[in-house]
TORKOL-4160 file (C-alpha; in steps of 0.2 Angstrom, whole numbers, padded with zeros to 4 digits, m for minus):
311
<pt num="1" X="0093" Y="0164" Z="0056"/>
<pt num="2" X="0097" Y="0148" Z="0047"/>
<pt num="3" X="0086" Y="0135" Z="0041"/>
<pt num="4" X="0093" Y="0121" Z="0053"/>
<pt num="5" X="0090" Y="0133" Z="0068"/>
<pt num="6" X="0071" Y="0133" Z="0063"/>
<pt num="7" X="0069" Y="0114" Z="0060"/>
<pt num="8" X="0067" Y="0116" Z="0043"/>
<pt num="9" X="0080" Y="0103" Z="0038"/>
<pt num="10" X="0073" Y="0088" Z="0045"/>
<pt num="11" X="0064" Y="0073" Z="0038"/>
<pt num="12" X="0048" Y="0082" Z="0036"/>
<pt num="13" X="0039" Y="0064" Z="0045"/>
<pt num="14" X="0048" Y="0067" Z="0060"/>
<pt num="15" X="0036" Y="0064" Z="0077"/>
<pt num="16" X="0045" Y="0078" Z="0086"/>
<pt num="17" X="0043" Y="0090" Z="0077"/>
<pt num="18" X="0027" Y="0097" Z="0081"/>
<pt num="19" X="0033" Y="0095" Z="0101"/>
<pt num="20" X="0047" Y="0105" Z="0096"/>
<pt num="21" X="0037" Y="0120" Z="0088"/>
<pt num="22" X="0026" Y="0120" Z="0104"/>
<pt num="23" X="0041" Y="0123" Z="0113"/>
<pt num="24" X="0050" Y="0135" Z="0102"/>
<pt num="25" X="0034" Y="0146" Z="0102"/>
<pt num="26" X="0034" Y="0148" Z="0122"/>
<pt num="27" X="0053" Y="0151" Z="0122"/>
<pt num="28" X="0054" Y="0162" Z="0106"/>
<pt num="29" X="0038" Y="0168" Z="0101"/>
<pt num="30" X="0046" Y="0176" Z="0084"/>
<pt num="31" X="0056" Y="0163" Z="0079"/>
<pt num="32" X="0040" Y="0150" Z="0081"/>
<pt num="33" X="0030" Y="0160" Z="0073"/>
<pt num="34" X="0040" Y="0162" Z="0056"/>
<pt num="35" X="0044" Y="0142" Z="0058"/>
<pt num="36" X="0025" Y="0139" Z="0058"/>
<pt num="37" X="0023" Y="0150" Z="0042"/>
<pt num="38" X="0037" Y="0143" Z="0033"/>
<pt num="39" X="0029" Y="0125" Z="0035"/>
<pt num="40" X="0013" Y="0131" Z="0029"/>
<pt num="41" X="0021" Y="0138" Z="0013"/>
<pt num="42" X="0031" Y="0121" Z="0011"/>
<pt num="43" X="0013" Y="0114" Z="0011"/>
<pt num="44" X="0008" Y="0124" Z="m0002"/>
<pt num="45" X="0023" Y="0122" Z="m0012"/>
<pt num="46" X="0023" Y="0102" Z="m0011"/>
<pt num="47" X="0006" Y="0104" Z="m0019"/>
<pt num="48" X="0013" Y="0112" Z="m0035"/>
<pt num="49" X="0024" Y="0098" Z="m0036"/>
<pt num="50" X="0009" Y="0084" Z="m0035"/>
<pt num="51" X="0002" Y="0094" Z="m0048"/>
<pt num="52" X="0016" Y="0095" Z="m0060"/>
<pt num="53" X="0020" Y="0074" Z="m0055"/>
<pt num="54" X="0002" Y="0071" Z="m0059"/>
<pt num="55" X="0004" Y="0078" Z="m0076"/>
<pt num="56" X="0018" Y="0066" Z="m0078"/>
<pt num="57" X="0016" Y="0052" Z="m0089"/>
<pt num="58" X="0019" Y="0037" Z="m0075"/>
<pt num="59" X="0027" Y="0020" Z="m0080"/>
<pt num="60" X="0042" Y="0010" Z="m0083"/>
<pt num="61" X="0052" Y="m0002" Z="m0075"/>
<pt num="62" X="0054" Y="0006" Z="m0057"/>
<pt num="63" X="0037" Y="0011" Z="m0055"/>
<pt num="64" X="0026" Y="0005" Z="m0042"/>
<pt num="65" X="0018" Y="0009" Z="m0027"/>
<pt num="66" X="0032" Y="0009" Z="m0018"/>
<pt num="67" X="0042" Y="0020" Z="m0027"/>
<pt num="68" X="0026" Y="0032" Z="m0027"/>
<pt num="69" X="0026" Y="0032" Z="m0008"/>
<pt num="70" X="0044" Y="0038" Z="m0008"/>
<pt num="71" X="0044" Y="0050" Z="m0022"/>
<pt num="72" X="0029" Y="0059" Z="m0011"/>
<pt num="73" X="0038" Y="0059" Z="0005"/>
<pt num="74" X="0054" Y="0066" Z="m0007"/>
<pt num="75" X="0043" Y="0080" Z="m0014"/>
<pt num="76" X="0040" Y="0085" Z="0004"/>
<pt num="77" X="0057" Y="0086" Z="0009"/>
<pt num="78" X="0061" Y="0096" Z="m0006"/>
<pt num="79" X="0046" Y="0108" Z="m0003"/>
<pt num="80" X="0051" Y="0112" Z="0013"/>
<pt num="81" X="0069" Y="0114" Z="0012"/>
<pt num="82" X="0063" Y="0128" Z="m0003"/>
<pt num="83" X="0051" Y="0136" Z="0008"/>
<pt num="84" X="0067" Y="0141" Z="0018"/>
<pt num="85" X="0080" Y="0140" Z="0008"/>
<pt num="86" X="0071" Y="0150" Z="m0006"/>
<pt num="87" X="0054" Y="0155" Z="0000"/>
<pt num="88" X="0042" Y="0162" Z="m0014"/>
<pt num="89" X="0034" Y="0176" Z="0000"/>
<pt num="90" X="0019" Y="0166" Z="0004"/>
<pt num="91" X="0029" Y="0163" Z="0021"/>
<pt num="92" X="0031" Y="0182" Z="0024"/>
<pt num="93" X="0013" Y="0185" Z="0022"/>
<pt num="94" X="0007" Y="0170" Z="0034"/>
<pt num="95" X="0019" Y="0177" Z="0049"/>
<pt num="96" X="0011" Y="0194" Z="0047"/>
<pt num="97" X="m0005" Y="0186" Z="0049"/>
<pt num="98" X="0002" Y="0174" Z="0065"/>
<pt num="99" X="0011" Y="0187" Z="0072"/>
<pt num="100" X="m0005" Y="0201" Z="0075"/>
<pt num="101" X="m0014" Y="0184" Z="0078"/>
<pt num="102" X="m0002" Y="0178" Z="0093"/>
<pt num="103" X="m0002" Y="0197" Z="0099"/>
<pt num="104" X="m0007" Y="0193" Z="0118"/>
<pt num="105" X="m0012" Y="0176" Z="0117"/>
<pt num="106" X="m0004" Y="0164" Z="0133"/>
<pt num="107" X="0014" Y="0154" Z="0130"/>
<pt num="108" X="0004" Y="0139" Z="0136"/>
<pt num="109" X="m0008" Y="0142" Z="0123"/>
<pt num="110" X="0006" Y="0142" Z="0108"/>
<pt num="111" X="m0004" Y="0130" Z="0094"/>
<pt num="112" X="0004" Y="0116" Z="0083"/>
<pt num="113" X="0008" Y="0119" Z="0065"/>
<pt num="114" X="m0007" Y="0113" Z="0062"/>
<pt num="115" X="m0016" Y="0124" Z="0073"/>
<pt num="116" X="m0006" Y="0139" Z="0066"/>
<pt num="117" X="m0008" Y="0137" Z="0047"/>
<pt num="118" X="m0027" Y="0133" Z="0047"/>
<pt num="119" X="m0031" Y="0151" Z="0056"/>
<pt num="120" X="m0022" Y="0159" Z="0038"/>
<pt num="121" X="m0033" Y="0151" Z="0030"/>
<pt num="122" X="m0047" Y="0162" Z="0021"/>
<pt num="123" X="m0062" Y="0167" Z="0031"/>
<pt num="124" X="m0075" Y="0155" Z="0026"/>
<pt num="125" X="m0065" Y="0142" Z="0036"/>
<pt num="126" X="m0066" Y="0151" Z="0050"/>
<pt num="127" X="m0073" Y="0138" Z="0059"/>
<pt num="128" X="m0068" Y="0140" Z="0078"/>
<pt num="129" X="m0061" Y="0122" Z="0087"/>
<pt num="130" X="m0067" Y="0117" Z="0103"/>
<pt num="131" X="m0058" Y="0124" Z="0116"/>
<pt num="132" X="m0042" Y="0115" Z="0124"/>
<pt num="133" X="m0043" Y="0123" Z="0143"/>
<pt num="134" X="m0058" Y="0115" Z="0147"/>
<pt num="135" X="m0054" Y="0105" Z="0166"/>
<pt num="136" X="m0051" Y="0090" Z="0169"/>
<pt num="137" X="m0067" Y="0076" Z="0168"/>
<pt num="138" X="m0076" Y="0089" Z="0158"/>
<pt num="139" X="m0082" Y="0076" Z="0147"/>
<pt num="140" X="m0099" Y="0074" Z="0146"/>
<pt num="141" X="m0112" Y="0065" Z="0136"/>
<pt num="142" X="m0120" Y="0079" Z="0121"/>
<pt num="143" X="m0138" Y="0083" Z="0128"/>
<pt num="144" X="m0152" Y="0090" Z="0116"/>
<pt num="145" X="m0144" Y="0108" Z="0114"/>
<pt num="146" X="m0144" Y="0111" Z="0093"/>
<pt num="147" X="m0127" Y="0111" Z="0086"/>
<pt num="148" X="m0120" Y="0126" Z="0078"/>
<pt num="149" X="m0120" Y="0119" Z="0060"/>
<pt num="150" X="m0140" Y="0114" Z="0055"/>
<pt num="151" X="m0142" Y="0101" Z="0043"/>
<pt num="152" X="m0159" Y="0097" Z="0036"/>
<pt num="153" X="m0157" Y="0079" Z="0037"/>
<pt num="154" X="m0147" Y="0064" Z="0032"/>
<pt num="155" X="m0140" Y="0068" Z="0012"/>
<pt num="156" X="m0151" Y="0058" Z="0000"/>
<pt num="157" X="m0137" Y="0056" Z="m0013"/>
<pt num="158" X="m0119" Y="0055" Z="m0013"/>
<pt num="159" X="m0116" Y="0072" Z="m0024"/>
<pt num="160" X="m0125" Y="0079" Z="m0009"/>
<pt num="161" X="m0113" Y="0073" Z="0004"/>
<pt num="162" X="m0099" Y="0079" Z="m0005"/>
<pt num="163" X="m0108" Y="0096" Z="m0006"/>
<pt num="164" X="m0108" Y="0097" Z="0015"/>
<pt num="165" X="m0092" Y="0090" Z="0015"/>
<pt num="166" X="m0080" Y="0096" Z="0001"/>
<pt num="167" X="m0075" Y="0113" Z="0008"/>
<pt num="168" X="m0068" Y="0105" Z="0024"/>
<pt num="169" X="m0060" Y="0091" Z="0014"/>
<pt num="170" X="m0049" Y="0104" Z="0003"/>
<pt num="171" X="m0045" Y="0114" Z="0019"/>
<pt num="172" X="m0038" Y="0099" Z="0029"/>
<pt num="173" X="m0031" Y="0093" Z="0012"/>
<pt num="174" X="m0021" Y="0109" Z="0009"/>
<pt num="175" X="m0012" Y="0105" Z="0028"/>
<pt num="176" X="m0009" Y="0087" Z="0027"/>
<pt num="177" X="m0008" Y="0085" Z="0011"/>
<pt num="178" X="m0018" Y="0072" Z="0011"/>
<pt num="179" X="m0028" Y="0073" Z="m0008"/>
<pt num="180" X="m0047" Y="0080" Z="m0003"/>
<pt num="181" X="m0057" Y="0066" Z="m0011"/>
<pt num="182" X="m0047" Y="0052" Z="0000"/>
<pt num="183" X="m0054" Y="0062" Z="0016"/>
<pt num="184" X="m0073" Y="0064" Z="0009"/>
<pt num="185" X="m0070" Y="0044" Z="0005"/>
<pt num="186" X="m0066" Y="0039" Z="0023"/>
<pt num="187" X="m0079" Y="0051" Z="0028"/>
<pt num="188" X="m0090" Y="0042" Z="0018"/>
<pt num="189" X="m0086" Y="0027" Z="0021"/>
<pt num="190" X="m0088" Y="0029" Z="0041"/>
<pt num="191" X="m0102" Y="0037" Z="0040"/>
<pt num="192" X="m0113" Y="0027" Z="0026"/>
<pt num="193" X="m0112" Y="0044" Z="0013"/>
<pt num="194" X="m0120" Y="0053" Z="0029"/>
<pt num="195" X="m0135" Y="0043" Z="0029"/>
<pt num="196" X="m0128" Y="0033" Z="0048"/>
<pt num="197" X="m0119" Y="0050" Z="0054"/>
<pt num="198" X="m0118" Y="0046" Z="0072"/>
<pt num="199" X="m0133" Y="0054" Z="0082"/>
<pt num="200" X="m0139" Y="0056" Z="0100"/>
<pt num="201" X="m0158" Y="0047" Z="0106"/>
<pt num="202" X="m0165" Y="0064" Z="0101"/>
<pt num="203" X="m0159" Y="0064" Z="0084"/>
<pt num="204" X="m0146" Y="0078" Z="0085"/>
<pt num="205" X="m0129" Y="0077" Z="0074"/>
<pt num="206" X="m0113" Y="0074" Z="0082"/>
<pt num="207" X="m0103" Y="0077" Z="0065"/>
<pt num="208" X="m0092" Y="0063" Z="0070"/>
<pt num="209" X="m0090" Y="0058" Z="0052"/>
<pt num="210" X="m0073" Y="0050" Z="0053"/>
<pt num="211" X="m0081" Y="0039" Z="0069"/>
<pt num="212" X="m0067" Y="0044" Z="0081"/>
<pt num="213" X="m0069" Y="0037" Z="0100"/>
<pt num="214" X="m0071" Y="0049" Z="0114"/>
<pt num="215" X="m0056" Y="0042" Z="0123"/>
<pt num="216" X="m0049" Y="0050" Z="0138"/>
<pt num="217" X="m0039" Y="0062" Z="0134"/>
<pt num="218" X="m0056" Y="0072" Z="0125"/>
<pt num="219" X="m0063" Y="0085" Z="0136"/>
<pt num="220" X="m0077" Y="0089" Z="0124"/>
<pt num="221" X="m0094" Y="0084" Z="0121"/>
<pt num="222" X="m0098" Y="0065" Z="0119"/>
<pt num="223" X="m0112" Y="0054" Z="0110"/>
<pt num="224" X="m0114" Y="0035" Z="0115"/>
<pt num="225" X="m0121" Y="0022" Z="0103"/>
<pt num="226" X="m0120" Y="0003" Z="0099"/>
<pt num="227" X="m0105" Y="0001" Z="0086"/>
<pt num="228" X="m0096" Y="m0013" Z="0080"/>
<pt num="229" X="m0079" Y="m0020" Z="0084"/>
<pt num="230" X="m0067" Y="m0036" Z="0078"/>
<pt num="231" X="m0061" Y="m0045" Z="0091"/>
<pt num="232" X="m0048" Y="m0060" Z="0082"/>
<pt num="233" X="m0057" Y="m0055" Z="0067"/>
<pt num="234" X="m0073" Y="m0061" Z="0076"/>
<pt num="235" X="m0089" Y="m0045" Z="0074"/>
<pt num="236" X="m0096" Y="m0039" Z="0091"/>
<pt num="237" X="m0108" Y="m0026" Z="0095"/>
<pt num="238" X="m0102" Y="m0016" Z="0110"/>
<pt num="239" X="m0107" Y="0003" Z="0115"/>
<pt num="240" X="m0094" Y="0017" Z="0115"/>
<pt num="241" X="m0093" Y="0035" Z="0116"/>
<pt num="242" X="m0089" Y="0046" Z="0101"/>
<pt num="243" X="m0084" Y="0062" Z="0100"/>
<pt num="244" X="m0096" Y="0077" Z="0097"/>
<pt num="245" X="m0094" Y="0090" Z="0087"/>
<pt num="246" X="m0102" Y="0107" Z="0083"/>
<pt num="247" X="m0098" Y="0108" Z="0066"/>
<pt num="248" X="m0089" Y="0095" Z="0049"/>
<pt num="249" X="m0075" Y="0108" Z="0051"/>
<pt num="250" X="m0072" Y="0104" Z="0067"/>
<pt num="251" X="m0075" Y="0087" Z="0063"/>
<pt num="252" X="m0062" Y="0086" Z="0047"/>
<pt num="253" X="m0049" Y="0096" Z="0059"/>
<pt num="254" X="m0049" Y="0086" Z="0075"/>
<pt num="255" X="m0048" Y="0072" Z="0064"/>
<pt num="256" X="m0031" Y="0079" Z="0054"/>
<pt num="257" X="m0024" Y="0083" Z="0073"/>
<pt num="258" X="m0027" Y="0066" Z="0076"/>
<pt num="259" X="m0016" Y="0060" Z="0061"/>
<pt num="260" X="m0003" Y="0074" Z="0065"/>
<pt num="261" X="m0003" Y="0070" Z="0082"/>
<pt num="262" X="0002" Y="0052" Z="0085"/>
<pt num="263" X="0019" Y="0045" Z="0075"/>
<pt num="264" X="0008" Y="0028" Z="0070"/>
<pt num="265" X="0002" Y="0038" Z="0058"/>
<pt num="266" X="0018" Y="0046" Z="0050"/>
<pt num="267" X="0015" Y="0034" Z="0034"/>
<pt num="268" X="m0003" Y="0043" Z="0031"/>
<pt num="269" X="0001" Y="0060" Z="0034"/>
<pt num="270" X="0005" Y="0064" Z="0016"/>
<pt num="271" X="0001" Y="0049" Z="0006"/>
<pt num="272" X="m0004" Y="0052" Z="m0011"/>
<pt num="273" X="m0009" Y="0035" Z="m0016"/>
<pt num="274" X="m0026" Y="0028" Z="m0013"/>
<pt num="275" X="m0023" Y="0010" Z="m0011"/>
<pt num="276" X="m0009" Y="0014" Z="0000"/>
<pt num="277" X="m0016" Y="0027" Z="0010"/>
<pt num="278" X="m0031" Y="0013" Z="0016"/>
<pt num="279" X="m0017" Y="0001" Z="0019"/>
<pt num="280" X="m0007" Y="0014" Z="0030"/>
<pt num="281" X="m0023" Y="0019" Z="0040"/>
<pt num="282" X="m0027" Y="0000" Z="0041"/>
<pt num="283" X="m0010" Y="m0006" Z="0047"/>
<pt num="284" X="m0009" Y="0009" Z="0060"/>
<pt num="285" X="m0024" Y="0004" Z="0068"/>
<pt num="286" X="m0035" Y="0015" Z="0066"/>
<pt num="287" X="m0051" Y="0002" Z="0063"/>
<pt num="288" X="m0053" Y="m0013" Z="0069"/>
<pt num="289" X="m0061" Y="m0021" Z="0053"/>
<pt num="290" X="m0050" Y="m0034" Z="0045"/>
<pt num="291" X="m0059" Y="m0027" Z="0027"/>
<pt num="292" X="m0056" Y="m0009" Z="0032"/>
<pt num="293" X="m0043" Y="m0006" Z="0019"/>
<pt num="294" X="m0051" Y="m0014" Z="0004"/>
<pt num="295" X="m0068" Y="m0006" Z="0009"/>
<pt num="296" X="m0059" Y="0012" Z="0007"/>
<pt num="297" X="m0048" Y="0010" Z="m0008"/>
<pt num="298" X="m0065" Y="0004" Z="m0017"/>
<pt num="299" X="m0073" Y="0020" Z="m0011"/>
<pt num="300" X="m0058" Y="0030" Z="m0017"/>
<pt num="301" X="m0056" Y="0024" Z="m0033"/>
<pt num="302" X="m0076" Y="0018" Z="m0038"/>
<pt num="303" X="m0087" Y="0026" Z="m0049"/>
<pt num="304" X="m0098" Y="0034" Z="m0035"/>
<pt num="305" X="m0086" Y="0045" Z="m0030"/>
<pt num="306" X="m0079" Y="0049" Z="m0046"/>
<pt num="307" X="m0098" Y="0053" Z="m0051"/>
<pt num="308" X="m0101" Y="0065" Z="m0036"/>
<pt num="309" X="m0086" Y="0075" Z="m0040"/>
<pt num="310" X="m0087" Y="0076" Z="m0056"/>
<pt num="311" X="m0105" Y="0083" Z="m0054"/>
């Protein structure tokens, strides 16, 4: 089979493409299968070339944001057509794993690529997502029941939250490639370090860290509280409903299949610069908050962060 027949070959930004692998995996169950796995290796392979770009001395004339941005989105490109073109195994062994994996599951089930590469992932990710089939106007308000993943409170330090956090940010990293410490800074950022993690009347965790609205497309558990919106740049306290969760993982995953999901966010998806990836997130609507984007890319590149990780 040739690379073009599996998708391999377009711009890796495209919107369609995960629609496409949804279909190809009902029509062809094989040939999505090794699609999926062959994008996951191209993820793992565009990491090796971050690394080697970030042991590059930067500088000169055409240097600049901008011509970061592109040479990101050009690594990409390159990773994936070398994951088909000249695949280094990794995609061999991931479509073993799919393939006992998608033995008997339903063709209306067939998952994303995102949805296919995070079940290769090693076991102590192994975090199960909320389920899809659940019927229409299932949404309901999260009640008192305990959440599957106990915490013993609020974190009293940053290093702390990055300790709850960091394992979910490396696996969500490794499939957006999005770098790890951007996500634990808009975590942070949404969530006060995990000191204003969004809560029910009873005091029960949603693990909304990421402060994603329940919308009405979300058939799972919800949490309503008082938040604040901009309206013409104007600050207004309103209530919403937030998604619940029963654990961060699901938490850092719904909110990379959010990114994945929606084309607004193609600029994101990727984005290896701090300072752009807040402006992208900014500029594709994803807060309201005129000073969303400055607040972040202070997070990302400020001395609190860089103290919790290194510790």
């Amino acid at each position: 089979m040739k690379a073009s027949d599996l998708g391999t070959s377009r711009l890796v930004l495209d919107p369609a493409v995960a629609g496409d692998l949804r279909t190809r995996l009902r029509q062809d169950p094989q040939a999505g299968v090794k699609q999926a796995a062959q994008q996951f290796e191209g993820m793992l392979l565009h990491l090796m070339l971050k690394s080697m770009r970030d042991a590059t001395a930067a500088g000169g004339l055409l240097d600049s944001e901008q011509s970061r941005f592109f040479t990101a989105i050009g690594d990409q490109q390159m990773a994936q057509d070398l994951a088909s073109q000249a695949p280094m195994g990794f995609a061999a062994m991931i479509e073993k794993q799919l393939a006992r994996q998608a033995t008997g599951a339903s063709a209306a089930a067939a998952p994303s690529p995102f949805d296919a590469a995070q079940k290769s992932l090693p076991s102590r990710y192994a975090t199960r997502l909320p389920a899809n089939g659940a019927a229409a106007g299932a949404q309901r308000t999260i009640g008192v029941t305990a959440p599957r993943e106990a915490t013993t409170g609020a974190p009293s330090r940053p290093r702390e939250f990055v300790d709850r956090v960091w394992p979910h940010a490396v696996e969500v990293a490794a499939l957006t490639g999005i770098p790890a410490r951007f996500l634990v800074a808009q975590s942070a950022l949404e969530s006060g370090w995990g000191k204003r993690e969004i809560r029910t009347a009873d005091g029960v965790p949603s693990f909304n860290l990421f402060g994603i609205k329940a919308g009405g497309r979300w058939a799972g558990p919800t949490v309503e509280v008082p938040t604040t919106e901009f309206v013409n740049g104007v600050a207004q306290t309103t209530r919403a409903k937030f998604r619940a969760y029963g654990s961060y993982a699901e938490a850092f995953r719904d909110y990379a299949r959010l990114l994945s999901s929606h084309s607004r966010y193609a600029a994101v998806i990727g984005q290896q610069d701090g300072v752009q990836f807040a402006r992208s997130l900014q500029q594709a609507g994803y807060a309201t908050d005129p000073m969303y984007a400055d607040k972040l890319a202070r997070i990302i590149g400020g001395t609190t962060l860089r103290q919790a990780l290194s510790a």
